[in-house]
N, C-alpha and C positions, 0 to 999 in steps of 0.2 A: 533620399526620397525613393532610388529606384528598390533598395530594400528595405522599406517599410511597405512599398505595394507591394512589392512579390509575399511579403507576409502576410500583407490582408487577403490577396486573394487565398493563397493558401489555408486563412483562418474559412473563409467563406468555402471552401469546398468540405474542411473540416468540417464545420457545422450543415453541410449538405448533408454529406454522412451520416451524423448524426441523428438529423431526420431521419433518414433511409432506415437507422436500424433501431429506429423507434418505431416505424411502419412496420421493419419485419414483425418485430416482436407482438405485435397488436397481431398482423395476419395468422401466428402462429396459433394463436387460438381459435382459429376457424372462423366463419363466415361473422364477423363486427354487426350484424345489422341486429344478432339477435341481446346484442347486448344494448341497444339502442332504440328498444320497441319494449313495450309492457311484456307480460308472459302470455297475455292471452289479446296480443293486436289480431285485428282481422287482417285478412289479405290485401287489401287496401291500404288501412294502414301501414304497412311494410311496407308495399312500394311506391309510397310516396316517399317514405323517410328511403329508401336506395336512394331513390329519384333525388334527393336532395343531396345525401353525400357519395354522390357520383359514386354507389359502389354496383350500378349496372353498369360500368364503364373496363377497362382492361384496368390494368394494375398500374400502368404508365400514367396514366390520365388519372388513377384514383391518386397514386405518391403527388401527381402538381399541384392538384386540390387541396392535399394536403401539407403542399407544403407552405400553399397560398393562406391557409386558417393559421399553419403558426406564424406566420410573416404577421397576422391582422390579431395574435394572442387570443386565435378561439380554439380553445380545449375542451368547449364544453363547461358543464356543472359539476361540482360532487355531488355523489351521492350521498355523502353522509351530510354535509356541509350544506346542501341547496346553492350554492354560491359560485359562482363564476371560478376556476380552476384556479387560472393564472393569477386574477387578483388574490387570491387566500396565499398564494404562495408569495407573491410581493410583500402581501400583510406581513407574511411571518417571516419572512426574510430578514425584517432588521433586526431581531435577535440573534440571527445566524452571523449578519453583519460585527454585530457589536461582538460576540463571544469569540471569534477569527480575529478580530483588528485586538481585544484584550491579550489574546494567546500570543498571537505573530509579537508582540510590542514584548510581552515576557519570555519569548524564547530567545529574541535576538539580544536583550541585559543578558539572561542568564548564560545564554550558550556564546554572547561576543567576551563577555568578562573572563570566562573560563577558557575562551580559545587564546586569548591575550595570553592570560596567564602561563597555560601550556605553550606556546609560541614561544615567546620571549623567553624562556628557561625549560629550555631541553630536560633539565635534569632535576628536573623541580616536582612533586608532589602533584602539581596537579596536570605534568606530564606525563607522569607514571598512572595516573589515575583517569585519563579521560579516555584510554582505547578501551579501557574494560568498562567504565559508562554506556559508549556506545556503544559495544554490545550488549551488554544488558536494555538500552533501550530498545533496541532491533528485536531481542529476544522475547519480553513483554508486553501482552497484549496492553495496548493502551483503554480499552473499554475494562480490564480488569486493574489496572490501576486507579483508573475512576472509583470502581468497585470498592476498594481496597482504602483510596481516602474517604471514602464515603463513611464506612466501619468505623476508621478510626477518628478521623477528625468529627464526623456528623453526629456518628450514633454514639459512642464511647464518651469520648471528650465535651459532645455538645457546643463545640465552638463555632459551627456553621450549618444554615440549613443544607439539607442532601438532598430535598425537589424540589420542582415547581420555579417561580417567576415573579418577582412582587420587587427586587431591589439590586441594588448592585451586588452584594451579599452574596445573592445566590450565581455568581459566575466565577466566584475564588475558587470553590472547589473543581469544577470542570477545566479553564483555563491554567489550572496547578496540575492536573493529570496530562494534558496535553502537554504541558513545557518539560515536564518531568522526561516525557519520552520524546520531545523532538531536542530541547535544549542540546543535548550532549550531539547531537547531528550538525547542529549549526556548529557546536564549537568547535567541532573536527575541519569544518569550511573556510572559520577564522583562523586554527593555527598551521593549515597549509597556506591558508595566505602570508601571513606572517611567515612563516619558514623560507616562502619562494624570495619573498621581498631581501628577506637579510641573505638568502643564497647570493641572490644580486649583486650583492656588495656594499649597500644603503648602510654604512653605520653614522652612528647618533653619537655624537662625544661627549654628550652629558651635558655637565653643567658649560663645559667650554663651549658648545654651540647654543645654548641658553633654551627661551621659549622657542625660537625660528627652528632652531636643529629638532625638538619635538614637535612642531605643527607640521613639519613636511615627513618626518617619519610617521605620523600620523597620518595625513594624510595618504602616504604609499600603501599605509596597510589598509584602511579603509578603500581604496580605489580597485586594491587586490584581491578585498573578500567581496567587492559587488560583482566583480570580475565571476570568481567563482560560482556566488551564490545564484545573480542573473543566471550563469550556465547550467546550473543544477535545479534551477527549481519551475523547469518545463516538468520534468518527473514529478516534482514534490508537488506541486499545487491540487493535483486530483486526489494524490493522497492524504493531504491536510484535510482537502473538503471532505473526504470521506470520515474521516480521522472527527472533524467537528458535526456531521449528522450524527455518527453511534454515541458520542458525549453527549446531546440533545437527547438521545435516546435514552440513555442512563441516568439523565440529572432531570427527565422530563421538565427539558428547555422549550418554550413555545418555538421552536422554531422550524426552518425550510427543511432542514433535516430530516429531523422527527416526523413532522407532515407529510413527507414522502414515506419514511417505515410505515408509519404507521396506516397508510392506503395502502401499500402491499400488503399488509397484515389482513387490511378489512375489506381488500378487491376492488377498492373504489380506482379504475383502469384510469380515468380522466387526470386525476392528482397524480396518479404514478408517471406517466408519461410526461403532463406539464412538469413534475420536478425532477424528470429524468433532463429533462432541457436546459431547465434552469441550471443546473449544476454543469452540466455542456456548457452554455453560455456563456458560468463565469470561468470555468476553467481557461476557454478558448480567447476570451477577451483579455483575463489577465496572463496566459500566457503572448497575448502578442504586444500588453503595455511592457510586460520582461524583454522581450526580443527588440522594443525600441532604447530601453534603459540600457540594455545590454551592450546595444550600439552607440549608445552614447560615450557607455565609459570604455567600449574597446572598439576604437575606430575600425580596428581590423577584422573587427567580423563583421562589417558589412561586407566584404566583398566573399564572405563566406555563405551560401544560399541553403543550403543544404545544413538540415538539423545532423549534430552528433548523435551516432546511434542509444536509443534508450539504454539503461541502466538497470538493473535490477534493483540496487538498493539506493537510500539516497546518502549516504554517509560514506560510502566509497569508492571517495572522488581520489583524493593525490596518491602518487607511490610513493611514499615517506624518505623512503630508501633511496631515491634518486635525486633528495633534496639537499645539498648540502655547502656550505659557505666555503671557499676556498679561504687556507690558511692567511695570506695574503690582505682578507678584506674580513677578517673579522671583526663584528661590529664592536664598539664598547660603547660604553654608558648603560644604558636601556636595556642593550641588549647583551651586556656583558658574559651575561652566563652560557651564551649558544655560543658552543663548540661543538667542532666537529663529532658528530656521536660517534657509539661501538656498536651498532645495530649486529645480533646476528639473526640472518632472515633464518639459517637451516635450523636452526635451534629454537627458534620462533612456531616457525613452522611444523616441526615435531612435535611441539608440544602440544598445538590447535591441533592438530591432524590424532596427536593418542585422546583428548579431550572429546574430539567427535567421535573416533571410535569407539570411547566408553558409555559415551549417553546413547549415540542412536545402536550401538553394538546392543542395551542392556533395552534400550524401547519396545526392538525389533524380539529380542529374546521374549521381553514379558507379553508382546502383543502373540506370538506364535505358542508359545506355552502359559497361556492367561491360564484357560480352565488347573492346570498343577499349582501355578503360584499361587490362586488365590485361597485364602482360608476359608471363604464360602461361597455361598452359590449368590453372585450380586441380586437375582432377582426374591431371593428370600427372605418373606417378611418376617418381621418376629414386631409384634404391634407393643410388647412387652416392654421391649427395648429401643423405643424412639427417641432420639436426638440426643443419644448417649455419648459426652464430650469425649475427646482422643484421652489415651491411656496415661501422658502423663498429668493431668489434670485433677483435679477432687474428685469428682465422681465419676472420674474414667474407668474402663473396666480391661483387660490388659490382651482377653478376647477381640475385644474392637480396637485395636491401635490405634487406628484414625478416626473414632467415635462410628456414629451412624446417624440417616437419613430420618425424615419424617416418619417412613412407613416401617421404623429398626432395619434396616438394609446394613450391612459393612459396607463403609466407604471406600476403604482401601479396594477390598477386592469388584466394586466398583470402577474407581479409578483403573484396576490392570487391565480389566477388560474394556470400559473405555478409548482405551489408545487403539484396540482395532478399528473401527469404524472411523477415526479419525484421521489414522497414518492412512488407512488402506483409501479414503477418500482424498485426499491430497495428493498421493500417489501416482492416482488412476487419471484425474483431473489433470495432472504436469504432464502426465503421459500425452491425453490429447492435446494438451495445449502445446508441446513438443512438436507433436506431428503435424496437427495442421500450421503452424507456424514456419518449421522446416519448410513445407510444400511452397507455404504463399511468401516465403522468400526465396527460395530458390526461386521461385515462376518470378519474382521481378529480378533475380540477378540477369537470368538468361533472355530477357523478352527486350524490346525495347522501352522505349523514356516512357511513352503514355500509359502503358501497363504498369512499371515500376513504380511512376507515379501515384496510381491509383491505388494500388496495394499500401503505399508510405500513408496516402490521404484517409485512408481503411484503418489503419492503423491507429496515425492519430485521432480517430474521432471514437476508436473504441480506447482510447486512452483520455481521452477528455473527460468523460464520464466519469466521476470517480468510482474505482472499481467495486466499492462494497454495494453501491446505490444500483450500479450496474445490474449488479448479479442480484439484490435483492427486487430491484424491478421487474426483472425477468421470471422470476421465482415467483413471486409475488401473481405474475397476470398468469404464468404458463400452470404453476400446483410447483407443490416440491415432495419429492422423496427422492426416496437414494437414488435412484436413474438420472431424476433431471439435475438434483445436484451436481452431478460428477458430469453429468453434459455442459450445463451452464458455465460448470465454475473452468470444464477444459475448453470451452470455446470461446470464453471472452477474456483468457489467456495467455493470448497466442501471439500479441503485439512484440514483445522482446524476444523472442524465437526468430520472427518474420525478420526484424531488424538485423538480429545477431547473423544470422545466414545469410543475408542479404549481402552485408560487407564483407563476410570473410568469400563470399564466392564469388564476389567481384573481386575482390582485391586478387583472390588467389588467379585468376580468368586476367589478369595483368601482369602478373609475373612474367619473369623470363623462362621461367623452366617450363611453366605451362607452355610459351606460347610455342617455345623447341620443341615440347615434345607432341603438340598438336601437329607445328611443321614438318616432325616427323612421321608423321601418319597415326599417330596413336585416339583414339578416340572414345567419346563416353565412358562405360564404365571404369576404364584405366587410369584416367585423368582424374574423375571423380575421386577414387581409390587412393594414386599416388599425390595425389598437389592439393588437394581440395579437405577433408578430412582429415589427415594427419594436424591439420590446423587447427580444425573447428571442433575436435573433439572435447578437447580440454576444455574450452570457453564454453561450450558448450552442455556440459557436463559440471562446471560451475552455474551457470543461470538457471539446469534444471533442480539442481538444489536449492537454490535459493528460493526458487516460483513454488518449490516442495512446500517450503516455509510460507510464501506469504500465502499459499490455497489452504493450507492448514489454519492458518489464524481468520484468513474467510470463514472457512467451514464453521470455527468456534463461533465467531461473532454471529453466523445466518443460524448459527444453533440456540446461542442466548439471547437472541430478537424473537425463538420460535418460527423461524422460517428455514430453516435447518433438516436435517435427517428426524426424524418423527420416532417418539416411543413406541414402541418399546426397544428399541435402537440404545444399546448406550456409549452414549460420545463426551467428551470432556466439556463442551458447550453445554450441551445437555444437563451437565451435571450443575455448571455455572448459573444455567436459567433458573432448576429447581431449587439452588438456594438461597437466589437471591431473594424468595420471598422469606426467609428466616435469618436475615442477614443482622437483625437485631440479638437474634436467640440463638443461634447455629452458627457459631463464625468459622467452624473447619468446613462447613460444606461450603463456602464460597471458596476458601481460602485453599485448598489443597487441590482442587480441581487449576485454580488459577496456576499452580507450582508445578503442573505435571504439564501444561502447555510453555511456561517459560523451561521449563526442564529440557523440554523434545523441540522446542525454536534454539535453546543455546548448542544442542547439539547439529541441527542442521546449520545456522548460522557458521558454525565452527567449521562444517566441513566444505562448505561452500566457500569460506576464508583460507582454508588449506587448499582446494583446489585451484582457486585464483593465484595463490602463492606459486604452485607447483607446475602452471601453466603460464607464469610468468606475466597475470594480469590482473593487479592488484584490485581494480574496480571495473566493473562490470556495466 
């Protein structure tokens, strides 16, 4: 009981937080009263309505007012809606419900069967085949997968509808985009489980132990993947929920989702902030029903208080390489075929490391020299030559290799220019999110508990939010173009940085060499320099990779919602949004812009898998 309250308070400060930087984000657009009064209130009018929402009061007294209205669910009305905030969002909610409880139910069949599978036979087909799954799902935007079955199963095929809401019908196709890309994530969860259990020594003699000898190897492995999955899906849960609003978005689901884009699209401030909450709420609630399940199935983390530092991705959890059965206790029956593997990491690792240098070697090349690569000039129309299919096709023309645009535009040379605006926005964003992160975790290694604390609590409630709704809410109420882009998306970044720093400058702040060589007189920048850094480079230098990748796949998604970098701008999102309106008639314009984002994710994914390798830290 004593840690399940220390979680709730902790859940309860979280969503203090939470509040807090839903208040910022309203003050950032300047004095609220006037978004609160007609265009032409008289002077009276105005200070009544302060008068009522205490904002002739300091900021202290306005945040308790305010936090007193979300405690009583008044957010006010929509604008577009007339309707009370928070109930529209409830309304729409049980769509969000049902499409999450479909997805979650079809990723754990298809990702526990394939983790099994992989598990149980090391050397089997669908061992060799699940590490390149999961990257491939890490690397593909999951809104363009959506995309993509939409083409082929909806439009092409006609086997399912592609919008709207009227039956069960219409959640096959969204709830298959999402299992597509989380399945292989799970199943990587199942066969580290499976692999620890039979490292263990747990074998199954087949038929000689009958039904009993599979119910309880069953049961080890099932105990083992809750083990895991509880621990790992404090991270997942904000990016599912984000992961199920952009699907709503795309398959226009009535749901909680949606309802929030779709108020940052149209400025209605009241729905953006109540479903900036709501998504806070559930995040924070279902991660502390995790932390009680979690304690169920592993007694020993109750006496553990303190969350594991964030992650960056959510698939790389085990060291594979550290897993292994001793000769002694190898299983048979079930698990006859796990034998000792040949893993080699350095030849592994060569290989990931030439594979990132050739994609992001040739990204980097084509975004610095776009204007030579390209064969034309992307902003030039030719109206002659609209929606002319790629070259090897019937009426391709061999001019246009990748066809062309609505307005005859070259795609290709599109696409090369493209990746500047996009690399160079993601970039820039890791960079701040880097730095302020570094800062506000060193300030909790070095300060004392109520500091550190606060900063952990800061942390979690900008992780609560799921990140896309996040950064679209704030985009949404502040304006977006390139500036506040690349502010937004580095400043609510910053949580895996703060975390990452945090441990390794305590841990390193406990060593013995540090504390010798403090004892010896040595101080600040030398200790920083010698004991501290040498450590944190590498890890550190893998997380900014990976945060490279997922502000890159931000950028696209805030670009194909049009909340994004703004034309005449061109960005690979950008190019996603214009054609998804000719997704019946134009399938390279959805379809090649989609390849040149999984192109430049497989090569950061890759390099960020090589740095972890070469830092000797398999997951992050």
């Amino acid at each position: 009981m004593a840690y399940l309250a220390r979680r709730f308070v902790q859940s309860l400060a979280v969503l203090l937080f939470v509040m807090l930087i839903i208040f910022t984000i309203l003050r950032l657009q300047g004095d609220p009263i006037f978004r609160l009064v007609p265009p032409r209130a008289s002077p009276d009018v105005i200070a009544d309505v302060r008068r009522h929402h205490a904002l002739d009061e300091p900021l202290p007294i306005q945040f308790a007012v305010f936090v007193g209205k979300v405690v009583q669910g008044e957010w006010g009305k929509s604008l577009r809606y007339r309707y009370p905030a928070w109930q529209l969002l409830l309304d729409y909610g049980q769509t969000t419900v049902t499409l999450a409880s479909a997805t979650l139910a079809l990723t754990v069949l298809l990702g526990g069967l394939l983790g099994i599978a992989a598990g149980a036979r090391p050397r089997s087909f669908a061992a060799s085949f699940l590490p390149a799954t999961a990257t491939f799902s890490r690397s593909v935007p999951d809104f363009w997968i959506g995309v993509v079955l939409m083409l082929v199963v909806g439009v092409s095929m006609r086997w399912l509808p592609v919008a709207g809401h009227g039956g069960v019908q219409h959640y096959y196709l969204p709830m298959s985009a999402l299992a597509i890309s989380l399945a292989p994530r799970f199943a990587r969860i199942v066969q580290a489980a499976m692999r620890q259990t039979l490292a263990a020594g747990f074998a199954v003699g087949g038929p000689a132990l009958g039904a009993r000898g599979l119910l309880a190897f069953a049961k080890r492995i099932v105990r083992a993947s809750l083990r895991l999955v509880f621990r790992r899906a404090n991270v997942a849960v904000p990016l599912f929920l984000g992961s199920i609003a952009l699907m709503e978005q795309v398959y226009v689901l009535p749901g909680a989702g949606r309802l929030t884009i779709q108020a940052a699209m149209q400025g209605d401030r009241s729905l953006v902030q109540a479903g900036m909450f709501l998504f806070g709420l559930a995040t924070v609630t279902v991660r502390f029903a995790l932390d009680a399940l979690y304690a169920a199935v592993d007694p020993a983390a109750r006496r553990v208080v303190k969350r594991a530092p964030a992650r960056a991705e959510m698939d790389d959890v085990i060291d594979f390489r550290r897993i292994r059965p001793t000769p002694r206790t190898a299983p048979a029956g079930i698990a006859a075929g796990f034998a000792p593997a040949r893993p080699r990491p350095r030849q592994r690792a060569a290989v990931v490391g030439w594979i990132a240098a050739i994609l992001l070697g040739s990204l980097v090349f084509s975004a610095v020299f776009a204007d030579l690569m390209s064969p034309f000039d992307p902003s030039r129309q030719e109206l002659d030559s609209q929606l002319i299919p790629p070259a090897w096709t019937e009426r391709g023309r061999l001019e246009f290799f990748l066809g062309t645009d609505s307005l005859g535009r070259d795609v290709l040379s599109r696409l090369i220019h493209g990746s500047r605006a996009s690399l160079r926005v993601g970039l820039m964003a890791t960079l701040s999110a880097a730095v302020t992160g570094f800062a506000l975790g060193s300030l909790a290694a070095v300060s004392r508990a109520p500091v550190a604390a606060s900063v952990h609590r800061l942390a979690d409630a900008f992780s609560s939010v799921p990140y896309i709704l996040l950064v679209i809410g704030t985009v949404g109420m502040v304006g977006h173009n390139l500036g506040i882009l690349w502010l937004v998306l580095g400043v609510t970044a910053w949580p895996p940085f703060a975390r990452l720093a945090h441990a390794y400058i305590a841990a390193a702040r406990g060593k013995e060499a540090y504390l010798s060589a403090r004892a010896s007189g040595a101080r600040g920048p030398y200790l920083v320099a010698r004991h501290v850094i040498p450590h944190l480079v590498g890890p550190l230098a893998a997380l900014f990779v990976a945060t490279w990748g997922t502000l890159l796949l931000t950028e696209s998604s805030l670009t194909f919602l049009n909340l994004g970098i703004n034309p005449p701008e061109i960005t690979w999102g950008g190019l996603l949004a214009s054609g998804r309106e000719y997704i019946g008639t134009a399938w390279w314009m959805i379809l090649f812009p989609g390849i040149a984002i999984s192109i430049a994710m497989l090569g950061i994914v890759s390099a960020a898998d090589w740095l972890r390798a070469r830092t000797g830290r398999p997951g992050m």
